[in-house]
C-alpha positions as CSV (number, residue, x, y, z in Angstrom):
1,X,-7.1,5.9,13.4
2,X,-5.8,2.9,11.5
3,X,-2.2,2.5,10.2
4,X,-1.8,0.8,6.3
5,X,1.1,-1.7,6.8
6,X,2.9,-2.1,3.4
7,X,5.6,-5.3,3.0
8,X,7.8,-3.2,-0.1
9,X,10.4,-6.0,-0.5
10,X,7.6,-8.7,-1.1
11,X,5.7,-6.6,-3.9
12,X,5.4,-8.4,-7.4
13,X,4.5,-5.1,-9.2
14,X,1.4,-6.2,-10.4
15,X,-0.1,-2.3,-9.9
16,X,-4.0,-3.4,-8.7
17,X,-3.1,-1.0,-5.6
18,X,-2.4,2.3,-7.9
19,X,-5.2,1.5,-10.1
20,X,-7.8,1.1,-7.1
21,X,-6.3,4.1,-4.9
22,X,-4.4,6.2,-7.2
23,X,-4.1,9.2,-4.3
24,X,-2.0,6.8,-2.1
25,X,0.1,4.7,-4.4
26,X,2.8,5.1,-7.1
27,X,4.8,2.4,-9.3
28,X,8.4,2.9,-9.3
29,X,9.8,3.4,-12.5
30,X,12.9,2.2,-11.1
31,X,12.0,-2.1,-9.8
32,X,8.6,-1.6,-10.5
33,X,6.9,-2.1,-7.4
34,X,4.3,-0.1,-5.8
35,X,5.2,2.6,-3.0
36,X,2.7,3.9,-0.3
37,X,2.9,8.0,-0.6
38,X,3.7,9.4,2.6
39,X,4.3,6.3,4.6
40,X,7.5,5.8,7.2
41,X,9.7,3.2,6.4
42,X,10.2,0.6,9.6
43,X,12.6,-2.3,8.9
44,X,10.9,-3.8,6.0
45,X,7.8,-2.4,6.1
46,X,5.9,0.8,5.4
47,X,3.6,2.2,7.6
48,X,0.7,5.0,6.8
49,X,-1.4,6.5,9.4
50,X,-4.8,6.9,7.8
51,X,-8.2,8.0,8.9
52,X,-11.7,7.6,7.9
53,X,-11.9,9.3,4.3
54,X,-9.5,6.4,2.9
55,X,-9.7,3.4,4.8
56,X,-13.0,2.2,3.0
57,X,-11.2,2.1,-0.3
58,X,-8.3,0.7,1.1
59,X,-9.2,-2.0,2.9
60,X,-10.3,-2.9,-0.4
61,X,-6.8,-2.5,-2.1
62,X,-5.8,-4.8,0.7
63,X,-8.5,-8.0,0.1
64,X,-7.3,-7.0,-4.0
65,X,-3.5,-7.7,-3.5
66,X,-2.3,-11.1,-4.9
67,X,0.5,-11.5,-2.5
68,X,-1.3,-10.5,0.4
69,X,1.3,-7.6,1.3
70,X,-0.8,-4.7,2.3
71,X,-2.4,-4.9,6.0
72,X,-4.8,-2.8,7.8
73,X,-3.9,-2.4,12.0
């Protein structure tokens, strides 16, 4: 199983992440930035355990995100 590593504080909003994996991210109506549903926050990350069913699609949300901010581990 692979964990999606999301860096929150360095988001720019931009929403590529909801529109490509709607099921595992909201924008905030509050700042604007994305959030990863479910995840753990760890310092200033967020981390989401994820198995096989999503990690096609979000390996592709991760090449996608102009800042570079979402990791797969």
């Amino acid at each position: 199983m692979a964990n999606i590593i999301f860096y929150r504080n360095k988001c720019i909003g931009c929403g590529i992440c909801f529109e490509m994996q709607p099921a595992l991210w909201r924008l905030s109506k509050k700042d604007g930035k994305a959030s990863l549903l479910k995840s753990i926050p760890k310092k200033d990350l967020f981390v989401l355990p994820a198995g096989n069913p999503v990690l096609p699609l979000a390996k592709e949300v991760a090449l996608a995100c102009p800042v570079k901010i979402i990791k797969i581990v």
